[in-house]
C-alpha positions as CSV (number, residue, x, y, z in Angstrom):
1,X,10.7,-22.1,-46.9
2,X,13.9,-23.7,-48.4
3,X,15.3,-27.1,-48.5
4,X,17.0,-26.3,-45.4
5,X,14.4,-25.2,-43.0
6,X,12.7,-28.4,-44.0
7,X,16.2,-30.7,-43.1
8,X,16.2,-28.6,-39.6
9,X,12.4,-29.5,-38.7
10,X,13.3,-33.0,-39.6
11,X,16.4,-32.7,-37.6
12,X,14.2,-31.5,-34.5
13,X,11.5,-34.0,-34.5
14,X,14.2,-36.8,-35.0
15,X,15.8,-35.5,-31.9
16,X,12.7,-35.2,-30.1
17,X,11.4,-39.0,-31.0
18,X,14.8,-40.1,-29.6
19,X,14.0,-38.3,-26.2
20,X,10.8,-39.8,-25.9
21,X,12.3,-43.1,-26.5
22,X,15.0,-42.8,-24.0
23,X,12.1,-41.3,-21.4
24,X,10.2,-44.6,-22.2
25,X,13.0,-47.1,-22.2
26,X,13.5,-45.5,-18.8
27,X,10.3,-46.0,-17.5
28,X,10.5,-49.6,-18.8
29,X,13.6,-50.1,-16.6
30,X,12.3,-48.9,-13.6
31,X,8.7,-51.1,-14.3
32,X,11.1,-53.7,-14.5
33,X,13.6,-53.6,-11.7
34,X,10.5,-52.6,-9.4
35,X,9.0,-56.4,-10.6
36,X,12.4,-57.9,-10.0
37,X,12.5,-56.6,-6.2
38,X,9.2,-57.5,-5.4
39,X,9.8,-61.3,-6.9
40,X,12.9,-61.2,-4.7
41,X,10.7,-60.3,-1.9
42,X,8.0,-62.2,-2.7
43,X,10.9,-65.5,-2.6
44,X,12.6,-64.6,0.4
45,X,9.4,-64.5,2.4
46,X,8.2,-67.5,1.7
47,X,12.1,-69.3,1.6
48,X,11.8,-67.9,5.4
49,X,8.3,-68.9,5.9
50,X,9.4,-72.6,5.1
51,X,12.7,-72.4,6.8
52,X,10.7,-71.1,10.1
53,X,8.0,-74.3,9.5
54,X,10.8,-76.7,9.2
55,X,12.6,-75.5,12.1
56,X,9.3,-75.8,14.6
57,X,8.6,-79.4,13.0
58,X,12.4,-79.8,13.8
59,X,12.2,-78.4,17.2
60,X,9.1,-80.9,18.3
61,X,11.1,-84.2,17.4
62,X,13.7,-83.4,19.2
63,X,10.9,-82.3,22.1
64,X,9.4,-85.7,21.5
65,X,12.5,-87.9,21.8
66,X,13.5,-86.0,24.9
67,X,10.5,-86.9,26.7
């Protein structure tokens, strides 16, 4: 085996490494935008949650001053 065939397997399993690391930054994306929308969810419930709470508490003073 000459100098060259050794260059070429190097070549290969450089190339290969590099498609493993794009497949795993990938992956690492996706983990991370699928976090992201489930902390956005997670928010917006509870932002509505509140809202909802304050708009009852709201609701009954007026009730109350009515009477």
């Amino acid at each position: 085996m000459g100098f060259t065939a050794y260059a070429q397997e190097g070549a290969k399993d450089e190339a290969k490494d590099a498609g493993h690391d794009i497949k795993k930054a990938g992956k690492d994306t996706g983990h991370a935008a699928k976090h992201a929308g489930k902390s956005v969810a997670k928010g917006t419930k509870k932002g509505v949650h509140k809202t909802a709470k304050a708009t009852e508490k709201g609701a009954e003073k007026v009730k109350e001053k009515t009477e």
